[in-house]
C-alpha positions as CSV (number, residue, x, y, z in Angstrom):
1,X,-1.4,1.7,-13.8
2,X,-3.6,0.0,-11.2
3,X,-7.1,1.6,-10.9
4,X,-7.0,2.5,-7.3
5,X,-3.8,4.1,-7.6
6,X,-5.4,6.1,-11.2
7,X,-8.3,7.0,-8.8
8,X,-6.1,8.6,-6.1
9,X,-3.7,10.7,-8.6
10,X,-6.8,12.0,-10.0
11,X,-8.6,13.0,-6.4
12,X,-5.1,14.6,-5.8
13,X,-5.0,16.3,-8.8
14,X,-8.6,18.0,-7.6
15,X,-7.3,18.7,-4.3
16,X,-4.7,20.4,-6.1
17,X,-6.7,22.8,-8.1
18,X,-8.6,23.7,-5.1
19,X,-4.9,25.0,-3.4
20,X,-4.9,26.5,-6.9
21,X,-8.2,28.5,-6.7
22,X,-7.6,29.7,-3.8
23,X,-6.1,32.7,-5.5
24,X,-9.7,33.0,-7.6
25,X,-12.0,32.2,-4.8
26,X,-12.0,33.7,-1.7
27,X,-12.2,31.5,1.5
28,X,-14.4,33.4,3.1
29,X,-18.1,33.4,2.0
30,X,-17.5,32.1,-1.5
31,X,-15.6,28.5,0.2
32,X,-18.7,28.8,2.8
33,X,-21.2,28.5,-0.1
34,X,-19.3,25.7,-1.6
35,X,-19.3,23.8,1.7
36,X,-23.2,24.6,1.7
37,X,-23.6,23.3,-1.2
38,X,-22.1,20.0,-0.6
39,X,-24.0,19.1,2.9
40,X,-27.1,20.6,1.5
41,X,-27.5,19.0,-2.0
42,X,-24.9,16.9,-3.0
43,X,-24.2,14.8,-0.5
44,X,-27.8,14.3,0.8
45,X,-28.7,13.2,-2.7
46,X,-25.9,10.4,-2.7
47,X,-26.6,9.3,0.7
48,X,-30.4,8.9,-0.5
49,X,-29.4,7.0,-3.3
50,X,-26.8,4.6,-1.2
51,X,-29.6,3.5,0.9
52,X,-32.5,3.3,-1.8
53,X,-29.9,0.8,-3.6
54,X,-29.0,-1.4,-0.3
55,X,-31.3,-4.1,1.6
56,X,-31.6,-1.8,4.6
57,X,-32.1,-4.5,8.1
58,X,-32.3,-4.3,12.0
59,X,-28.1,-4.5,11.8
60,X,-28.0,-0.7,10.3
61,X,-29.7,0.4,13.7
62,X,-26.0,-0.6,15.7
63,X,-24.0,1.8,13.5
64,X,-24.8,5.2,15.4
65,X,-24.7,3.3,18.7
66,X,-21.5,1.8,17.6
67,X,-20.1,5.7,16.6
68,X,-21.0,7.0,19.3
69,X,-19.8,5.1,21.5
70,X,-16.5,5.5,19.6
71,X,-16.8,9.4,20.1
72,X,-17.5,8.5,24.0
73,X,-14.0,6.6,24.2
74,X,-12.1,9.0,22.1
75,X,-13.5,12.0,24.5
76,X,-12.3,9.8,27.5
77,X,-8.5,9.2,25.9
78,X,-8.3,12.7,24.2
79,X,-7.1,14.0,28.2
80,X,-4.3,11.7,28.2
81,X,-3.3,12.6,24.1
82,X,-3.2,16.4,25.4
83,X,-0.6,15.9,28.6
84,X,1.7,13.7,26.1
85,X,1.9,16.7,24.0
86,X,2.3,19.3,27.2
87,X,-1.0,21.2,27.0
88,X,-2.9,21.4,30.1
89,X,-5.9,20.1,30.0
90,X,-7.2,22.8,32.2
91,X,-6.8,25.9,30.1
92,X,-8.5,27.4,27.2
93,X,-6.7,25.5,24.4
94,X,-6.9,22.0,26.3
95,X,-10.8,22.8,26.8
96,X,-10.8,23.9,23.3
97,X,-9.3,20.3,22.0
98,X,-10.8,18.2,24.1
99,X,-14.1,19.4,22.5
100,X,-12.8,19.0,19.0
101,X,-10.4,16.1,19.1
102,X,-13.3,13.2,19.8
103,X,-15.3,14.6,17.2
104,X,-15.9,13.6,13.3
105,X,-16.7,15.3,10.3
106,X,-17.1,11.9,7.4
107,X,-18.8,13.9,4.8
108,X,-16.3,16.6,4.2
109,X,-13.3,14.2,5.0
110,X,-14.2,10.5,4.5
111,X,-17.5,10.1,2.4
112,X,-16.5,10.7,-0.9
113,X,-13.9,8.2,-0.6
114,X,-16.0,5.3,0.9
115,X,-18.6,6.2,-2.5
116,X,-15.8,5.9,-4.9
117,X,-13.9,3.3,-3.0
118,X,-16.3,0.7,-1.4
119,X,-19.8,1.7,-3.0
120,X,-22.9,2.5,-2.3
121,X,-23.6,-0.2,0.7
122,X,-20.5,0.8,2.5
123,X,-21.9,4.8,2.0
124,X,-25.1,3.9,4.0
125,X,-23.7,2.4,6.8
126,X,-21.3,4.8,7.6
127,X,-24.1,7.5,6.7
128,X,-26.1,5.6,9.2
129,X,-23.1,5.8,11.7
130,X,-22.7,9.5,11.3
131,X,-26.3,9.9,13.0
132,X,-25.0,9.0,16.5
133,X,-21.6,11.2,16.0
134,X,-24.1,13.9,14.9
135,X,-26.2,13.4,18.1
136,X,-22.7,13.2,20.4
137,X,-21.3,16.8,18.8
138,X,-24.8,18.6,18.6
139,X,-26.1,17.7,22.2
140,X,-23.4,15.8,24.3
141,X,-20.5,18.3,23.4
142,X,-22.8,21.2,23.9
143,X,-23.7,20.5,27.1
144,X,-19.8,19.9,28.1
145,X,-19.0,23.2,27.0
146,X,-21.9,24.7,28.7
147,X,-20.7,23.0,32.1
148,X,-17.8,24.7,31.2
149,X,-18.6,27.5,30.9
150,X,-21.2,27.9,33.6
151,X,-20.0,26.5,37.1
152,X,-23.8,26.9,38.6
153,X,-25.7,24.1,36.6
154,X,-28.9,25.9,37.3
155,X,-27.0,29.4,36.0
156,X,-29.4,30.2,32.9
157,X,-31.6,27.0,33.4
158,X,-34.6,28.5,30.8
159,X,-31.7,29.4,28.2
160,X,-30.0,25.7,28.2
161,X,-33.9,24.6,27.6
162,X,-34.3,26.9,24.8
163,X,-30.7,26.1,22.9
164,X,-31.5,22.6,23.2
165,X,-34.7,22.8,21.8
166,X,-33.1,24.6,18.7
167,X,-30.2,22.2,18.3
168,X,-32.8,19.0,18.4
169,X,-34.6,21.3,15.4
170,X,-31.1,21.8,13.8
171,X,-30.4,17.6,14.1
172,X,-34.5,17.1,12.7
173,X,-33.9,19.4,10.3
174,X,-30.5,19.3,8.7
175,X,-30.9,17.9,5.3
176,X,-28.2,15.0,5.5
177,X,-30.3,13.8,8.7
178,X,-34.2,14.4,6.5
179,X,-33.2,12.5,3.1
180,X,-31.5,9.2,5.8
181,X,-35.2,9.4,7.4
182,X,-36.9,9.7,4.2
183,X,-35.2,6.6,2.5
184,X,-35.0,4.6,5.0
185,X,-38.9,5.0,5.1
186,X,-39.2,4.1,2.0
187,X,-37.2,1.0,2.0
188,X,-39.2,-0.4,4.9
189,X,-42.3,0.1,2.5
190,X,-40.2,-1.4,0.1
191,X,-39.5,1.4,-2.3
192,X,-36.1,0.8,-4.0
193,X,-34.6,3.1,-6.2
194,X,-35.6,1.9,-9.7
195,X,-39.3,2.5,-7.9
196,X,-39.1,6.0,-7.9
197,X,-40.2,8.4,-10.8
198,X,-37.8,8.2,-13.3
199,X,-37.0,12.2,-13.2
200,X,-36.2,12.2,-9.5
201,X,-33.7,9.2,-9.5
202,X,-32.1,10.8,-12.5
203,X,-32.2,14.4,-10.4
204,X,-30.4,12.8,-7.3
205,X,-28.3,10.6,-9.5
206,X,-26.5,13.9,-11.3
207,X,-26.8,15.7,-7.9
208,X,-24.6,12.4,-6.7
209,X,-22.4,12.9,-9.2
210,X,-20.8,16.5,-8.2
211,X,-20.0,15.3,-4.5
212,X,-16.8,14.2,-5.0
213,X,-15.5,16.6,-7.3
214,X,-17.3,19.1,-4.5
215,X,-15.7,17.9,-2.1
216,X,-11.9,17.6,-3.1
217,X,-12.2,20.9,-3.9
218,X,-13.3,22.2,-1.0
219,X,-10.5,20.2,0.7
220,X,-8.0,22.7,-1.6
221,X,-9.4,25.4,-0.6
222,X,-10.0,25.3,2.9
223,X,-6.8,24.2,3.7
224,X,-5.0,26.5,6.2
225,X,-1.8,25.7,8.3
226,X,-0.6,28.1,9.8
227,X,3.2,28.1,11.5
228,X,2.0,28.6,15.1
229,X,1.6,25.5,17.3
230,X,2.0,23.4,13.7
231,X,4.4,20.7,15.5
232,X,2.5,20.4,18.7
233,X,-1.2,20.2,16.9
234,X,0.6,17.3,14.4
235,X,1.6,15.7,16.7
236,X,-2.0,15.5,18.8
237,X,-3.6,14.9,15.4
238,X,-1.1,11.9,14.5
239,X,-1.5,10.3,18.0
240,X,-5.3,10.4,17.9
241,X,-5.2,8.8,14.3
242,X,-3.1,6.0,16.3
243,X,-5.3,5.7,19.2
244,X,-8.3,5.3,16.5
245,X,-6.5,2.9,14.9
246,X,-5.4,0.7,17.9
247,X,-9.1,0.6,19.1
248,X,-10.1,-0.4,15.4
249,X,-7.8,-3.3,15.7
250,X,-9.2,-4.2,19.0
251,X,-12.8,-3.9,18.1
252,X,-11.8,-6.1,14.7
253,X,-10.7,-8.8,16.7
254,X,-13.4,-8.8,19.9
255,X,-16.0,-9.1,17.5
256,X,-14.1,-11.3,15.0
257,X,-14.8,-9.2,12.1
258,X,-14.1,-10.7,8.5
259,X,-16.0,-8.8,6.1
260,X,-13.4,-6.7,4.6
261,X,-15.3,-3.8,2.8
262,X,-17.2,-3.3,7.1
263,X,-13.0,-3.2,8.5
264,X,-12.4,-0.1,5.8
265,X,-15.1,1.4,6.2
266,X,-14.9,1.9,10.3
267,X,-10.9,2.7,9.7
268,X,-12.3,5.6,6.9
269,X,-15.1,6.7,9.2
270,X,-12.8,6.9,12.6
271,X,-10.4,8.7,11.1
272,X,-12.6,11.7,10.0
273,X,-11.8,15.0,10.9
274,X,-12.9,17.0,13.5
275,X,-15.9,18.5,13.2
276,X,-16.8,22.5,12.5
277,X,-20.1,22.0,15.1
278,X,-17.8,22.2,18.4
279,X,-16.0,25.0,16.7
280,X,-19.5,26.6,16.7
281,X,-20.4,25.9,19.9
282,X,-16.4,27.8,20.7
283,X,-17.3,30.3,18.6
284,X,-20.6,30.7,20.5
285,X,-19.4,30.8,23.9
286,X,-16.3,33.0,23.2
287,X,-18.5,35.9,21.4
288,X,-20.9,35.9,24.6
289,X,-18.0,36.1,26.9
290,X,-16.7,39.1,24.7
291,X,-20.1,40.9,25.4
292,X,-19.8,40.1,28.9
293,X,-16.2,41.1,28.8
294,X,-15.2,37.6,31.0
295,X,-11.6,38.2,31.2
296,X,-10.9,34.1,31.9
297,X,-11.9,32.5,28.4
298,X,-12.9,29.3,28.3
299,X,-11.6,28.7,24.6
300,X,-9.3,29.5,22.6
301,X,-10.6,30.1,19.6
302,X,-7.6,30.8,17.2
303,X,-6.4,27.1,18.5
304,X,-9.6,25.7,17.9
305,X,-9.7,27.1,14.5
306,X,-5.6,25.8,13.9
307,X,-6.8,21.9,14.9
308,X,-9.8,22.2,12.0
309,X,-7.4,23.5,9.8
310,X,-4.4,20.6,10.4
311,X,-7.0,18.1,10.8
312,X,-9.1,17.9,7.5
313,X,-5.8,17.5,5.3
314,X,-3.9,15.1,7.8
315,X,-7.4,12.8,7.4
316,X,-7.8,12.9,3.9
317,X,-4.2,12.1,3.3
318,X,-4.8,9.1,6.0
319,X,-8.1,7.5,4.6
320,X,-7.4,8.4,1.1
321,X,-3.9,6.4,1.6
322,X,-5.6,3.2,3.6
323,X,-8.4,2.8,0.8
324,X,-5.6,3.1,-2.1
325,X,-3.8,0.5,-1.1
326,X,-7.0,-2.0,-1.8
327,X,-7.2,-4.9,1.5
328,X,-3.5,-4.4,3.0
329,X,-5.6,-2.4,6.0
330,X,-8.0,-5.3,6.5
331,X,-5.3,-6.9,8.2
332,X,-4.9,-6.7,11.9
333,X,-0.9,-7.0,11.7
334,X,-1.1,-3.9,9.2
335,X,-3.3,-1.7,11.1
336,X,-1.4,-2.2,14.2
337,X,2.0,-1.7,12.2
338,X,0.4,1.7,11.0
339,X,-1.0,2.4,14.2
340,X,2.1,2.0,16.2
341,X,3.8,4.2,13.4
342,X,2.4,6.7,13.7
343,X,2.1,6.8,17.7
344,X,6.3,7.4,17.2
345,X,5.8,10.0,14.6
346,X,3.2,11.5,17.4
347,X,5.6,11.5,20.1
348,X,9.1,12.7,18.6
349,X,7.4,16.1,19.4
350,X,6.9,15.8,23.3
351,X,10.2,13.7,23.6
352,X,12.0,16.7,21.8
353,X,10.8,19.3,23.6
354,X,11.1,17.7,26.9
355,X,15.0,16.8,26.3
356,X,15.5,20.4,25.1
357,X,13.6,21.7,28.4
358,X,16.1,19.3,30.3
359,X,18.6,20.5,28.4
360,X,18.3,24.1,28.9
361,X,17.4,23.3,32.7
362,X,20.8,21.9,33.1
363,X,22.5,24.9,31.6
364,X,20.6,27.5,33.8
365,X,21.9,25.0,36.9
366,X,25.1,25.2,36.1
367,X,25.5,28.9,34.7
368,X,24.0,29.7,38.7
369,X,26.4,27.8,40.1
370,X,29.5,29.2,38.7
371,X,28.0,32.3,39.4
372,X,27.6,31.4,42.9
373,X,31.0,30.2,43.1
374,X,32.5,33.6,41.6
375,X,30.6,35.3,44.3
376,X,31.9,33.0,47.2
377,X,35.7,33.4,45.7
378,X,35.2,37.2,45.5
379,X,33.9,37.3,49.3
380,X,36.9,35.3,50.1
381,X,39.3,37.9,48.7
């Protein structure tokens, strides 16, 4: 059996015995400390040890510019994605996904996968990447859903100053963000990993280890679809994975990009999940407009919480599916094959629902009709 394919049975397999546990471990505080313990330890470490082991240059510096711009576009297109699918992109879920759809979440949904797939050099570049999506969903979305929220922009002027000072602290100070700043530090001093004391690369090395493992298991047991909305969320979550896709094979071939491992790793990144931080900043919101008992929400929360939901699996299944397959995704023909694919898929939804509305329109029509007529040929009488 070919390796990558061995590899992807086996990640299944863990993804499995996560929907498994689910029985054993509940998915409320006990899946929370899990996920804690995979952005806090685990996947620090092996980010640390991904950029210790590369020649880190001036190039790294254009992968957050590069993501964030990305996260800039897909915010822009996400508007036109929700009238496709016939949610208004004026009310509380279309606020809700236009805050959640343009962002990523790589090191629950793609990072374990670029590690085991591409290696360590392909892990710190898209590590380095996830800085500027981290900087687009802690500040830029924030601010969205404060404007929002608040149609003065002066409304509370000392309070946006003080939550912005504790979300730059949050960015500083998030773990993930501290061990990138500390290695790539030492690199520029020229500290490599075999330079280190022997007990603390051997400490991060085992801490590396669990990540994946971690992570696929977390993937089981977070995993929640639920019936409502399930069609119309897949489909928004399958046409943003082809808009990604699309924009990847556009990129590819404006900047003439050949290095095959740098293609999969900007497919794996983009088509990350959407991240829990918008979700927070819902979650936020919605629990002060309960205290002020606002009786116009401006998020839906139980929609927000459905797309993070649909959108982890339908990613995983996506990245985990491109990298299998080895190179066949390096090719622009492919990606745009795949990308067109699933923009159909996407859009049987709308297309279904709009021929049923026309459909039942028709019906109405003519059921008032021959009940005008009944009435005309009674008066007649």
């Amino acid at each position: 059996m070919d390796g990558a394919l061995e590899k992807s049975i086996s990640f299944i397999l863990f993804i499995l015995i996560g929907v498994l546990l689910k029985k054993k471990i509940s998915t409320g505080e006990q899946t929370n400390g899990l996920k804690s313990l995979i952005l806090t330890l685990a996947l620090p470490a092996t980010i640390f040890i991904a950029l210790l082991k590369v020649k880190v240059d001036g190039n790294l510096i254009l992968f957050p510019i590069l993501a964030l711009g990305f996260n800039v576009i897909l915010f822009a297109v996400t508007p036109i994605l929700l009238k496709i699918i016939g949610i208004d992109i004026n009310s509380d879920k279309g606020r809700s996904a236009k805050l959640l759809i343009p962002s990523l979440a790589p090191g629950l949904s793609c990072f374990a996968f670029i590690l085991e797939f591409l290696g360590d050099g392909s892990l710190a570049k898209a590590a380095m990447a996830d800085l500027g999506n981290k900087f687009f969903v802690l500040f830029l979305l924030y601010l969205v859903a404060l404007k929002w929220h608040y149609k003065n922009a002066d409304f509370e002027a000392n309070s946006l100053k003080t939550k912005l000072k504790g979300l730059f602290k949050a960015l500083l100070y998030e773990p993930v963000n501290l061990f990138i700043i500390a290695a790539l530090v030492l690199v520029s001093f020229g500290i490599t990993l075999d330079k280190i004391p022997g007990y603390l690369s051997i400490t991060l090395t085992r801490l590396s280890y669990i990540m994946t493992p971690l992570v696929l298991l977390f993937i089981g047991l977070a995993v929640k679809i639920k019936k409502e909305q399930f069609l119309q969320l897949f489909s928004l979550l399958l046409l943003r994975a082809a808009f990604t896709l699309l924009l990847i094979a556009g990129i590819i071939l404006f900047a003439d990009i050949t290095i095959k491992k740098d293609i999969l790793v900007m497919i794996a990144f983009a088509l990350s999940s959407a991240s829990f931080w918008p979700f927070a900043h819902i979650s936020a919101i919605n629990l002060k407009e309960k205290k002020e008992n606002t009786l116009e929400k401006t998020f839906d929360i139980n929609f927000a919480l459905s797309i993070l939901a649909l959108s982890l699996p339908i990613s995983v299944l996506l990245i985990l599916g491109i990298l299998t397959t080895g190179n066949t995704f390096t090719n622009i023909d492919n990606i745009l094959i795949l990308g067109t694919t699933l923009f159909f898929i996407g859009i049987l939804y709308p297309v279904f629902i709009k021929i049923k509305r026309s459909v039942v329109s028709k019906k109405s029509d003519n059921t008032s009709s021959i009940k005008k007529n009944e009435v005309q040929l009674s008066a007649d009488k």
